[in-house]
N, C-alpha and C positions, 0 to 999 in steps of 0.2 A: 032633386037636382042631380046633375051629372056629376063624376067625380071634378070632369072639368071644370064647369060650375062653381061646384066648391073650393074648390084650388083658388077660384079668381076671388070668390066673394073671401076669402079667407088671405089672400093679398092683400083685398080692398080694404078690407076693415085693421090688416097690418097699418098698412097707410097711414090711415083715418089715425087710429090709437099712437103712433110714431109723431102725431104734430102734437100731441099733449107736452105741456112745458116740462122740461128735466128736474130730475129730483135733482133737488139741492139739500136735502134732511141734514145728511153728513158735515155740510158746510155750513149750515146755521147752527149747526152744534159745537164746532169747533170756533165759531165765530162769538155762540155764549159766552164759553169759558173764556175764549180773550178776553174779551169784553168785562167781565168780572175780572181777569187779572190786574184789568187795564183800571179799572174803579179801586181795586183793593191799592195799586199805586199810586192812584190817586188822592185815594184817603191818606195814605201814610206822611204824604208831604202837608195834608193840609189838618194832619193831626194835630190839639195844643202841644206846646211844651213840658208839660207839669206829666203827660201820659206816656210813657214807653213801650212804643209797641215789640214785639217778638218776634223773631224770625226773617223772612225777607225782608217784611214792613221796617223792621228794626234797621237793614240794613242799608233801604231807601233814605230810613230817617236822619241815620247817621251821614248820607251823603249830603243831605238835605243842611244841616248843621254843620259840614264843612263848606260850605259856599257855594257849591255846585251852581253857577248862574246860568240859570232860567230852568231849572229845575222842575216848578211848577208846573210852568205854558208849556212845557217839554209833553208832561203826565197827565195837564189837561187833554192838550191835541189828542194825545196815542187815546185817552179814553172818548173823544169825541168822534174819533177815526172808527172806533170801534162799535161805538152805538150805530153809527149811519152803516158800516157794512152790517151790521146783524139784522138792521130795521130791513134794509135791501133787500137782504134775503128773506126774511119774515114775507114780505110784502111778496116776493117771489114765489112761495110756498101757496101762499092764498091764493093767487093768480092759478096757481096747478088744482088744487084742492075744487075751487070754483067749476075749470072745465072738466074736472075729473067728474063732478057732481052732474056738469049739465047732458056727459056723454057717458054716463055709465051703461048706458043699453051697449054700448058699442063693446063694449069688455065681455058680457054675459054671449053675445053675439056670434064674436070670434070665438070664445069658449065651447061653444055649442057646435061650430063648424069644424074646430079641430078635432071635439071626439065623433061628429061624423065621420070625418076622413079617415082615422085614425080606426072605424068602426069596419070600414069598407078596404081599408088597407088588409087588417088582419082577415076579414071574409074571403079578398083575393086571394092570400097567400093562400091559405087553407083549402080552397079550391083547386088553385094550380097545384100545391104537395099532391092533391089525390089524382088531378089529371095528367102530372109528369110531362107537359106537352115536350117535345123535340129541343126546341130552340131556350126554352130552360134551363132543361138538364146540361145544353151544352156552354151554355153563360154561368151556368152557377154549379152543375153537377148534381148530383143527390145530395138529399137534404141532410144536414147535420145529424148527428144521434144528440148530440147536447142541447137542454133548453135556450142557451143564449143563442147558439148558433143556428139554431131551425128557424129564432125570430128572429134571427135578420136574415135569414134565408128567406124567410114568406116576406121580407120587406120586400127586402130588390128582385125578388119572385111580383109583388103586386106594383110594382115600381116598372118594370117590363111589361107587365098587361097594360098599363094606364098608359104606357107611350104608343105601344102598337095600338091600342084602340083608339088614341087622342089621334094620331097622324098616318090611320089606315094602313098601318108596314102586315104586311101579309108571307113576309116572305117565311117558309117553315124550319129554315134552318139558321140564319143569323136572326140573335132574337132584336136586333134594334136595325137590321136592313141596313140599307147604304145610309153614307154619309148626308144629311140635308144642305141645301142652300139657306132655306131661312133662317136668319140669326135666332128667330125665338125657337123654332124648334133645335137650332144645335144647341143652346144653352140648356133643353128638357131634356135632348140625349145626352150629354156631357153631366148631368145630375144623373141619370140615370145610368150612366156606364160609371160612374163614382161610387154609386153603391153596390153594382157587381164588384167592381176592384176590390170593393172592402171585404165581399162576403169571399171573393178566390182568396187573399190575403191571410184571412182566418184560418182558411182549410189549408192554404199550405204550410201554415204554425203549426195547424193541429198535426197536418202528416207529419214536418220536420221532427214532432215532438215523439210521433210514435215509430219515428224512425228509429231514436239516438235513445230511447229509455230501459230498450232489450240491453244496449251494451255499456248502461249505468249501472242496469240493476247484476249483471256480471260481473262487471269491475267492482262492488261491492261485496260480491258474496268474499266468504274467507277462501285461503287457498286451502287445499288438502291438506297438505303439511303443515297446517296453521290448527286447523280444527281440534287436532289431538292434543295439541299444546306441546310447549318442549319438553323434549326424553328426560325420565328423571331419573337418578342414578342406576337403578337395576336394568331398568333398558339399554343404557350405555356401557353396564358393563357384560351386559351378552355380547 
């Protein structure tokens, strides 16, 4: 498959895996522990008399033995509130867990298509570094001397190849050609002029930084009259 190819069937299967139900984990957990708080106040109103519980319970209970009216039907409801949303979500889980089982090809799928792409990304770049073409060098410059910055240099280096061969731009000195009419190709050039941006961006950090650390590391140094340290008596009195 074409890199284009893969780019689509690797949307497609985005797609496809983005209608799987949302994880709700976090929310069935926090909806447990209500849920028991909501029981543990529950018990304590409907604890006998003769037993003293400790702590919150103790201090439900004590409301409870001031008169507090309707007290109970209050600690019922909240724990009945709380079973039905924890069951919701329970049953929400399932629902995920089910299509997750019935479409797990579709997971391994996309997997397999990104480290393609992601195979052919880094082949591009590493070509273009050795071929230096024109319209390159003049979008991104020569390559970094730093690890990070050579890979994203061969990124939006193979990021340039894959638009001029997607939409036949030939021209040898602007690496993405004139501006297009199609809305889907301005949005591939608009991604791919985003990741030039980023890699000029870098290099002119990087130059700022080697511009301004000659006259760090001078303002650091001591000054002459410093180095000797100050005159002690016999020097002072020559």
């Amino acid at each position: 498959m074409s890199t284009a190819e893969l780019r689509a069937e690797r949307d497609r299967l985005r797609r496809q895996l983005d209608q799987a139900p949302r994880d709700r984990s976090r929310e069935l957990a926090r909806a447990t522990a209500h849920r028991e708080h909501a029981e543990e106040a529950l018990a304590a109103y409907q604890q006998p008399a003769d037993r003293q519980p400790t702590g919150m319970l103790r201090w439900l209970r004590r409301d409870q033995s001031d008169g507090v009216p309707g007290g109970l039907a209050v600690a019922g409801q909240q724990a009945n509130r709380a079973h039905d949303r924890e069951r919701e979500l329970r049953q929400h889980q399932h629902v995920r867990d089910g299509w997750l089982e019935a479409n797990a090809h579709l997971g391994s799928q996309y997997r397999q298509v990104v480290r393609i792409l992601a195979w052919q990304r880094r082949a591009t770049g590493l070509a273009i570094e050795q071929e230096r073409p024109g319209y390159v060098l003049e979008a991104l410059g020569p390559a970094p001397a730093s690890t990070r910055g050579r890979r994203a240099w061969r990124q939006a280096a193979a990021e340039i190849e894959w638009y001029r061969h997607t939409y036949q731009v030939t021209d040898p000195d602007r690496a993405l050609g004139p501006t297009p009419h199609d809305p889907g190709q301005r949005a591939d050039r608009q991604r791919t002029r985003t990741a030039i941006d980023r890699v000029q961006a870098k290099q002119r950090a990087a130059d700022h930084t080697r511009d301004i650390q000659p006259t760090s590391e001078r303002t650091s140094q001591p000054r002459p009259q410093q180095r000797g340290g100050r005159p002690g008596p016999e020097r002072a009195a020559d």
